[in-house]
NUMAR-271405 format. One line per 10 residues: number of its first residue (from 1); their letters; for each residue x, y, z of C-alpha. Coordinates in nm, 2 decimals. Example, Ala and Ser with C-alpha at 12.3 -4.5 7.8 and 13.67 -1.06 7.14 Angstrom:
! NUMAR-271405
1> AS> 1.23:-0.45:0.78 | 1.37:-0.11:0.71
END
This chain:
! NUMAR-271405
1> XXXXXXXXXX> -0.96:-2.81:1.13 | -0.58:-2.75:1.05 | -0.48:-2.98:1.30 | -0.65:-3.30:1.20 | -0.45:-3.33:0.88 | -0.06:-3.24:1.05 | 0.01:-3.63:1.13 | -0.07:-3.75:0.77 | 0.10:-3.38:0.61 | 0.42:-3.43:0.77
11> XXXXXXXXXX> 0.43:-3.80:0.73 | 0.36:-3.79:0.34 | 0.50:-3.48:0.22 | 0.07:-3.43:0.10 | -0.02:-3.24:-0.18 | -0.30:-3.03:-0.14 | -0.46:-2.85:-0.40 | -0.75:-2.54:-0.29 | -1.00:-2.32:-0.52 | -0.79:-2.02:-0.66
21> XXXXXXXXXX> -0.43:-2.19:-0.59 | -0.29:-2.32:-0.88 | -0.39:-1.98:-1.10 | -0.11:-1.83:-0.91 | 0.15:-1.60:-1.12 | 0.49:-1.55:-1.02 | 0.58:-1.20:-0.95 | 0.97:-1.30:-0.93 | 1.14:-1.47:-0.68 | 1.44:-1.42:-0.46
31> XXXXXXXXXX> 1.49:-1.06:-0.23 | 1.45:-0.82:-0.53 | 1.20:-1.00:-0.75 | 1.48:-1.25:-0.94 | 1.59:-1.58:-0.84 | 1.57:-1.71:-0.48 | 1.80:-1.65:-0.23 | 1.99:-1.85:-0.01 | 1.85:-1.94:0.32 | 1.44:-1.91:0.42
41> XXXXXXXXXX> 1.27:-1.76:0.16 | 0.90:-1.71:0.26 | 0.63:-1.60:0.03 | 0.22:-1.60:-0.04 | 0.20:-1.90:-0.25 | -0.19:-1.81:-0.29 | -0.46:-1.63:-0.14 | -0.70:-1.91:-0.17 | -1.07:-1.79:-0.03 | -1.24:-1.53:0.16
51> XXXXXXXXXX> -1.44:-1.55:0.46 | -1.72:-1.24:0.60 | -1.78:-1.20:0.92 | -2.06:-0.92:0.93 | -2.07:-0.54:1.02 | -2.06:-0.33:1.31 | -2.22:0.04:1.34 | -1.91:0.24:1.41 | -1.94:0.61:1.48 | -2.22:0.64:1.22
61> XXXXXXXXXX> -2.07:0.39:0.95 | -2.07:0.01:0.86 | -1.78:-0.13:0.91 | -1.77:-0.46:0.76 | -1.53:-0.77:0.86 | -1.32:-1.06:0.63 | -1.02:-1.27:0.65 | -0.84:-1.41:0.32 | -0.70:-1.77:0.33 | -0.23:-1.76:0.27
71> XXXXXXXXXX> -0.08:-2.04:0.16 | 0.27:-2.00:0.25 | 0.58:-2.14:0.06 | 0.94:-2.18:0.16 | 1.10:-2.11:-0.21 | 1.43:-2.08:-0.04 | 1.71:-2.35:0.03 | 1.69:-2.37:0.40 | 1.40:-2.49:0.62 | 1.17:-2.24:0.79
81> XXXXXXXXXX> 1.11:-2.17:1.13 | 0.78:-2.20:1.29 | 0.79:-2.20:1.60 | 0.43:-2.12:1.79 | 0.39:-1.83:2.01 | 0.56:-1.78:2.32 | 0.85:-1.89:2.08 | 0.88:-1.55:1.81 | 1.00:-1.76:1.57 | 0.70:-1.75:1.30
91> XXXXXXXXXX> 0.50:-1.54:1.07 | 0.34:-1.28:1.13 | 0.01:-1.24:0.87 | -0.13:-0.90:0.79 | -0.39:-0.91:0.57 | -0.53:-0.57:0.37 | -0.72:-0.47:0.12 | -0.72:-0.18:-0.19 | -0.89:-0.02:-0.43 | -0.84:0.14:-0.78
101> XXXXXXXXXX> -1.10:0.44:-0.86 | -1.09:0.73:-1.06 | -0.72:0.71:-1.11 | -0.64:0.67:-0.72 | -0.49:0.35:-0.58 | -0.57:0.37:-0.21 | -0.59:0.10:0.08 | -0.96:0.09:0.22 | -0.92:-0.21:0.45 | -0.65:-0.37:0.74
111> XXXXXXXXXX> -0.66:-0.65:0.99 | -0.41:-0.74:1.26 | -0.15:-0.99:1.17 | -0.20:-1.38:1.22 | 0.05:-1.56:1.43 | 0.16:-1.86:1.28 | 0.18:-2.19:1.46 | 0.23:-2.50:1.26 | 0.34:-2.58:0.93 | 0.23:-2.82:0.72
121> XXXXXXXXXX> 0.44:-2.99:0.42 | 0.25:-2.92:0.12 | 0.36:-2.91:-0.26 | 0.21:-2.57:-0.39 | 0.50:-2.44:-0.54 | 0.69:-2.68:-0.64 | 0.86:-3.03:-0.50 | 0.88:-3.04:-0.11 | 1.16:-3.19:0.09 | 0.92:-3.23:0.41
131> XXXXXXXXXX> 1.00:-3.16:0.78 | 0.96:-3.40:1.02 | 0.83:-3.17:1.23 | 0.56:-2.89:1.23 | 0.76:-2.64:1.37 | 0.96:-2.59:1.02 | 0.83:-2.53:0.64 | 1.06:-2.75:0.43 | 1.23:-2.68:0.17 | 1.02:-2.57:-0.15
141> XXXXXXXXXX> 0.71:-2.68:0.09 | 0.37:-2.52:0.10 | 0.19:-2.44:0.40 | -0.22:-2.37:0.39 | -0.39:-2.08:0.62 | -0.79:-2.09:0.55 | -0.95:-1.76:0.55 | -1.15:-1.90:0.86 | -0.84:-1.93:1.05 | -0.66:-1.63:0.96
151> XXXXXXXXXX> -1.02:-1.44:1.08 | -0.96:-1.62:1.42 | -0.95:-1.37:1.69 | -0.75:-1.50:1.94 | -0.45:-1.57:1.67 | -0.45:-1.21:1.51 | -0.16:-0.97:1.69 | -0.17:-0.58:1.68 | 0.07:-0.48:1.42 | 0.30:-0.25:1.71
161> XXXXXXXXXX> 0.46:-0.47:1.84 | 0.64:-0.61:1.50 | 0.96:-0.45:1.38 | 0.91:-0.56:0.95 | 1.23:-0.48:0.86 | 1.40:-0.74:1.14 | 1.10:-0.96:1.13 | 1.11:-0.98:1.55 | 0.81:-0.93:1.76 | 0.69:-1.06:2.12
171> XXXXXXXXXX> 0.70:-1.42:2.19 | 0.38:-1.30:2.45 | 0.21:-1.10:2.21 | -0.08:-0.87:2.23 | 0.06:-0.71:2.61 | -0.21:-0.48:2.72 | -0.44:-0.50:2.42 | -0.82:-0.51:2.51 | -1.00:-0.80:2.39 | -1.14:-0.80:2.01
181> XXXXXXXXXX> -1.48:-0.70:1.99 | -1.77:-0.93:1.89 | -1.76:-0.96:1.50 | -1.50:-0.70:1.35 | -1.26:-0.72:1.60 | -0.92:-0.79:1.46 | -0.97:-0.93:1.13 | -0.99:-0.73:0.83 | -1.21:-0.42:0.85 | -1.34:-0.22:0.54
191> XXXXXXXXXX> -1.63:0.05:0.55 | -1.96:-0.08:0.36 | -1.94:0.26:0.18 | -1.54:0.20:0.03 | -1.74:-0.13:-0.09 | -2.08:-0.07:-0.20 | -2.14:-0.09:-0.57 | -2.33:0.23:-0.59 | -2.12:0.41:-0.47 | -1.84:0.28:-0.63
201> XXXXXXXXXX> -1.91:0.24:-1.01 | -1.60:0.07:-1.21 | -1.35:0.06:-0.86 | -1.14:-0.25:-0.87 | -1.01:-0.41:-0.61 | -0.73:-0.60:-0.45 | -0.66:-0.80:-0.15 | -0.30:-0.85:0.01 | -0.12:-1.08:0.23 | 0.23:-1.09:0.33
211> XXXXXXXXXX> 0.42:-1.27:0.54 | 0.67:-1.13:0.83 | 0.94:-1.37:0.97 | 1.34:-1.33:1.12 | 1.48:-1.58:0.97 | 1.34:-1.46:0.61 | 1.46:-1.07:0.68 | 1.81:-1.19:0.83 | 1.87:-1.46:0.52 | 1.83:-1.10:0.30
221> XXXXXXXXXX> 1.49:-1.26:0.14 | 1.22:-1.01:0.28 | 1.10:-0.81:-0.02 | 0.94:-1.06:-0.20 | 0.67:-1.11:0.10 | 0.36:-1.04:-0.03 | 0.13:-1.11:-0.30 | -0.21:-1.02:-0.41 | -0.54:-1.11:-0.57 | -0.82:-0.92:-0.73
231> XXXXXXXXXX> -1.17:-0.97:-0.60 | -1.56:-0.87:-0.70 | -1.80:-0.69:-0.48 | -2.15:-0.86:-0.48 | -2.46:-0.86:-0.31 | -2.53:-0.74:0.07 | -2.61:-1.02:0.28 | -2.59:-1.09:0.64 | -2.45:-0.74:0.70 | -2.15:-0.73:0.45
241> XXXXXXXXXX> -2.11:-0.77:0.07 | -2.02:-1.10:-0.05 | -1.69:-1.09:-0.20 | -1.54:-1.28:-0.48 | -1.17:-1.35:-0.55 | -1.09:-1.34:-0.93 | -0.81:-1.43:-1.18 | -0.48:-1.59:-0.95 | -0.30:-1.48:-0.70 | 0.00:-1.29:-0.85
251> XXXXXXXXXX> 0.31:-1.38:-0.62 | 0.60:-1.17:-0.45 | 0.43:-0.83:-0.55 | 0.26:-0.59:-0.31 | -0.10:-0.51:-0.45 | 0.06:-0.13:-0.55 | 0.29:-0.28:-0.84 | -0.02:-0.36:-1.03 | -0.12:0.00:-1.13 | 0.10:0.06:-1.39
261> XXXXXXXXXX> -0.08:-0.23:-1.56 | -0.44:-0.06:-1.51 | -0.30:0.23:-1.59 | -0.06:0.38:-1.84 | 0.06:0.69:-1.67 | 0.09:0.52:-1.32 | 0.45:0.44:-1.22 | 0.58:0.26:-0.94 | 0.94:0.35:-0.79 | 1.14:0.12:-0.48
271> XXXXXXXXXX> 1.25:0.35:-0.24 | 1.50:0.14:0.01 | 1.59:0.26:0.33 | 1.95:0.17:0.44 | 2.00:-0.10:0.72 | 1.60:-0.14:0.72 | 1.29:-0.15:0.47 | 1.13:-0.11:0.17 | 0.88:0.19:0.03 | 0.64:0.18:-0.30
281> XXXXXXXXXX> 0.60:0.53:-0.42 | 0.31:0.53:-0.72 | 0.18:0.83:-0.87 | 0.01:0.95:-1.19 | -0.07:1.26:-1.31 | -0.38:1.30:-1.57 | -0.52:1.63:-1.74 | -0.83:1.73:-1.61 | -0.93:2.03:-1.82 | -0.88:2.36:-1.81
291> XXXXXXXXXX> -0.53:2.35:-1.86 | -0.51:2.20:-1.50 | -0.35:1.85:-1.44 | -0.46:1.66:-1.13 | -0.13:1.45:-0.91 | -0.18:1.15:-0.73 | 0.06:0.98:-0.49 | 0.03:0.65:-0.31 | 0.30:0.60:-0.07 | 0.31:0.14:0.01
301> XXXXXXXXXX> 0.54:0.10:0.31 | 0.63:-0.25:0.25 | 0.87:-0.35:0.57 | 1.01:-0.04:0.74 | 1.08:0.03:1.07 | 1.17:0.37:1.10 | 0.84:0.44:0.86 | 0.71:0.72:0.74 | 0.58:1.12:0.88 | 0.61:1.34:0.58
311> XXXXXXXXXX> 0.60:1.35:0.24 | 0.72:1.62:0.00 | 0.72:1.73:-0.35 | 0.87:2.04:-0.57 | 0.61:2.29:-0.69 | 0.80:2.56:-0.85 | 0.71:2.94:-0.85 | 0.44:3.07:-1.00 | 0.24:2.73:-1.01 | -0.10:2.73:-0.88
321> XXXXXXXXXX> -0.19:2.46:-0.65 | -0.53:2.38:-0.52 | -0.76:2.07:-0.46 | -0.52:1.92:-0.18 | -0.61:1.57:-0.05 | -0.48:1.32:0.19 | -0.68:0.95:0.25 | -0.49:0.75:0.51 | -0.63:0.36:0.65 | -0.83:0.36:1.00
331> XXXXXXXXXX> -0.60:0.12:1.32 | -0.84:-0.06:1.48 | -0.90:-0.27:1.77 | -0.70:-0.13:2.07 | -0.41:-0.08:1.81 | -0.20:0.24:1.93 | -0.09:0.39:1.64 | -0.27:0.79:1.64 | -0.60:0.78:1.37 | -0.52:1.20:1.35
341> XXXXXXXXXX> -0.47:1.29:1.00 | -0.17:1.42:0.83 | -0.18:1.82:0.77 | -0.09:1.99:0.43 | 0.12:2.32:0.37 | 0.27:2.46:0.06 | 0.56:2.69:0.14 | 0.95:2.68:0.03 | 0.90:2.53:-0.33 | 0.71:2.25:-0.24
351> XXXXXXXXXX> 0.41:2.06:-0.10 | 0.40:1.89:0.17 | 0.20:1.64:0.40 | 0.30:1.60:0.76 | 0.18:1.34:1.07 | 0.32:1.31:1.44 | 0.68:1.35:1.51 | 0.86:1.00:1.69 | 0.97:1.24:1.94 | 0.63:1.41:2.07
361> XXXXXXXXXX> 0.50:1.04:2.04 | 0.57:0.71:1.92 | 0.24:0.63:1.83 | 0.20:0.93:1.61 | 0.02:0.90:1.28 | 0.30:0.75:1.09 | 0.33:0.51:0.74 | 0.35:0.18:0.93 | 0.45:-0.14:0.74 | 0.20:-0.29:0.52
371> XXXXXXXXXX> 0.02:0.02:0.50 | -0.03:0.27:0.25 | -0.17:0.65:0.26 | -0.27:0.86:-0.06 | -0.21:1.26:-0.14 | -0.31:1.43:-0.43 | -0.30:1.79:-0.54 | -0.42:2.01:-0.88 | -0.23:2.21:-1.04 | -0.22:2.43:-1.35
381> XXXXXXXXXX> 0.12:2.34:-1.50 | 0.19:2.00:-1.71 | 0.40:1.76:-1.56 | 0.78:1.65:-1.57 | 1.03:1.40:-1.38 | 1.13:1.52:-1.01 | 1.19:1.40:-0.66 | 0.97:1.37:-0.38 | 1.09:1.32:-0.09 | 0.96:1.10:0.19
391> XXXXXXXXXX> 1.11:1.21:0.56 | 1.12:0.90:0.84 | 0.95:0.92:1.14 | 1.17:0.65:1.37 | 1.52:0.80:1.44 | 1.85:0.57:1.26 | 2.14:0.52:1.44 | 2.44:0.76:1.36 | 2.45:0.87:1.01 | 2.14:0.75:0.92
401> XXXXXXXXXX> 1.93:0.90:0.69 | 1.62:1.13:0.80 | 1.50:1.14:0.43 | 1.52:0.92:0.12 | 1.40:1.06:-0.22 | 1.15:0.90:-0.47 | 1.12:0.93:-0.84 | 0.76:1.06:-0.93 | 0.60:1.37:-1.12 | 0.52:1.66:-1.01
411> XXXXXXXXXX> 0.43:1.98:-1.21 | 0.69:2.13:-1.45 | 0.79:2.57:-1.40 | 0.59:2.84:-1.55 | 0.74:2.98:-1.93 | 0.98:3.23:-1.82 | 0.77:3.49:-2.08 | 0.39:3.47:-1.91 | 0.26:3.56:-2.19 | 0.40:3.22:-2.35
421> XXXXXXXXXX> 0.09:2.98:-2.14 | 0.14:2.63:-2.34 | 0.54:2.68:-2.29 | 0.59:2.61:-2.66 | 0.85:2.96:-2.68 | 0.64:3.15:-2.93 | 0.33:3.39:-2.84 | 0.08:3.25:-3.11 | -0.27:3.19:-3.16 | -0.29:2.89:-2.96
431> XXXXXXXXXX> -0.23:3.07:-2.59 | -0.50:3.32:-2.73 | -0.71:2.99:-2.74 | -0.58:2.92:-2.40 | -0.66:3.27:-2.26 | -1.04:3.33:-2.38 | -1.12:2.98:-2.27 | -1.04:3.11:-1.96 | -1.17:3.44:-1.96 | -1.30:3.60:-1.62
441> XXXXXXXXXX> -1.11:3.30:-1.47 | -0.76:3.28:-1.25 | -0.49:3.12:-1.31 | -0.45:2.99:-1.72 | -0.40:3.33:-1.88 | -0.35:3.57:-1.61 | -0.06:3.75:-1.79 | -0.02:4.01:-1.57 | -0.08:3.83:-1.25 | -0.41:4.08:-1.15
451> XXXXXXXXXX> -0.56:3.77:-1.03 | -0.80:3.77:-1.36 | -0.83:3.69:-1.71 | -0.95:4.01:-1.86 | -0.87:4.27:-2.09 | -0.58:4.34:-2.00 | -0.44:4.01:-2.00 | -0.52:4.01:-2.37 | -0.31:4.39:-2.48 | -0.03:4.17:-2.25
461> XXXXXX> -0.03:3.89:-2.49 | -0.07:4.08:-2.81 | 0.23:4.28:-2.70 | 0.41:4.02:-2.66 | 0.31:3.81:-2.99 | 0.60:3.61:-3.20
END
């Protein structure tokens, strides 16, 4: 147990070393990923082991329960406060998990949030200039969570009650929650079918931790909170899959900034709100066939407040849109936040997805910190640079913003001469390719908009040839 070795850890300053740890990678330090900041700078040293739980039958599917081990480190130049509950002034520990599959990066798994309560003066990243006391990380210390005690019930806190972009929550936490449920209460839930090989040929997959704290927001350090590590799916076993961290634990990067390196047409853009948090926007667009490319979006909120409840991007006239998807992560536990998924509309020269409003209720189906929902769309036009735009679901204060844009893709206008279909400015040969390959079909080669590719189409395109 954690608290036979805090006598001898403060007193010695102890190094500790744990499976997994010292393959750690440095995502960048500091508030924006450079060097760090002045004042408390926590981050996830390590994510060091992994513990199951078992399943529960939930409405017809498996859930399955885990909790990942956080090794904490203070990489800042003042000491951390830890401070245990009814005093607010610790971390707060959500855990989550993702998965990469057929070009979509999507969150599949989310606990509550571990309360810290003690710190120990370890050496993880780097010389430590010890506290005397547990109730402060010292300077460039290291702090160890085991999985086992992150998947603690009675230390995991619903995620409402936390403002991410202050780092405040409850010193009594957990007000009117029920009690967690025998197995998967709390900790980390993930359906058996997001995990079960299968099902889920050549999926890869992440696990994330970050770390919440005041005094790390107010120093201007809390961007740099969470890190992540890949892990295997293997067999079934006393109701869940045994799973199996690989590689090292790849610091001060959410799980979402890895995507562009599994993928060369994923991109990742910051979106900051001002005077609270931080969003990752991803998306990729890949041809499909058929002169149809398919768009996917991944929307990370990293530490906002005011969140997310819509998200929007251009589709110019005359593209064809179909194949609309949404994939949001399932609140568990008692947690308040509405489980009703978001609703899709194209209208007005764009797409967009839409939850609960603050004002009909504040626990409408919103993009809550640490949390991340997917949309995707097809369309038959290739695609170029725009702005999507991502409208916040808490009110600001005056002259705050109700929107903030995000770089991404999204599909490029039709040739102004239908008759051109690859957009190249001549009528050739190649969109009579383009045409018969599509012949009887809609959409690619429908010159004269009659909803299909006919003869017609064809005395169109000859007529307009050169």
């Amino acid at each position: 147990m954690k608290t036979t070795h805090i006598l001898s850890a403060l007193a010695l300053g102890t190094t500790a070393i744990f499976i997994g740890q010292l393959s750690a990678t440095a995502g960048g330090g500091g508030s924006d990923g450079g060097t760090a900041s002045v004042g408390a700078d926590v981050i996830v040293g390590a994510i060091p082991n992994v513990t199951k739980y078992g399943s529960v039958v939930v409405s017809g599917q498996t859930i399955m329960s885990y909790a990942i081990g956080t090794t904490s480190c203070n990489i800042g130049t003042a000491q951390l406060e830890w401070f245990a509950s009814p005093d607010n002034r610790h971390p707060f520990i959500p855990m989550n998990a993702f998965r990469l599959k057929n070009g979509r990066f999507e969150q599949v798994g989310m606990s509550w949030g571990k309360h810290g309560f003690t710190a120990l003066q370890q050496t993880l990243c780097g010389a430590c200039t010890p506290s005397p006391t547990g109730t402060y990380l010292g300077i460039g210390c290291s702090d160890p969570y085991s999985s086992s005690l992150n998947g603690s019930q009675g230390g995991l806190g619903t995620r409402s009650e936390v403002n991410a972009a202050t780092g405040t929550f409850p010193g009594t936490t957990n007000a009117g929650m029920p009690s967690a449920a025998a197995t998967i209460g709390r900790r980390l839930q993930i359906n058996g079918a997001d995990l079960d090989p299968a099902l889920n040929t050549g999926a890869q997959y992440f696990f994330e931790a970050q770390y919440v704290h005041q005094q790390d927001a107010t120093a201007g350090n809390k961007h740099n909170n969470a890190s992540y590590r890949t892990f295997t799916v293997g067999t079934l076993a006393s109701g869940a899959y045994t799973l199996t961290l690989t590689g090292g634990t790849t610091q001060q990067k959410a799980a979402i900034q890895a995507w562009p390196g599994l993928d060369a047409t994923a991109t990742v853009a910051t979106v900051d709100v001002p005077n609270d948090g931080r969003f990752f926007v991803g998306c990729t667009a890949h041809y499909i066939g058929n002169e149809t490319w398919r768009y996917e979006y991944a929307i990370h909120n990293l530490n906002s407040d005011r969140s997310a409840r819509a998200f929007s991007v251009p589709v110019p006239a005359g593209v064809t849109v179909t194949n609309i998807g949404f994939h949001d992560v399932n609140y568990h536990s008692g947690d308040p936040s509405s489980a009703t998924d978001w609703t899709s509309a194209v209208a007005g020269g764009a797409i967009q997805w839409s939850g609960g409003t603050y004002s009909a209720s504040v626990n409408g189906n919103a993009i809550r910190f640490a949390t991340m929902y997917n949309f995707w769309f097809d369309a038959n036009q290739a695609p170029t640079n725009v702005n999507g735009s991502i409208e916040l679901f808490k009110p600001g204060g005056a002259g705050a913003p109700t929107s903030v844009l995000a770089a991404v893709r999204g599909p490029s206008a039709p040739p102004l001469n239908p008759a051109d279909l690859n957009g190249d400015g001549v009528v050739d040969g190649a969109d009579l390719a383009m045409l018969l390959n599509n012949w009887g079909g809609t959409g690619v080669g429908d010159v004269d908009g009659s909803g299909i590719v006919d003869a017609a189409d064809i005395a169109a395109l000859l007529n307009a040839w050169g």
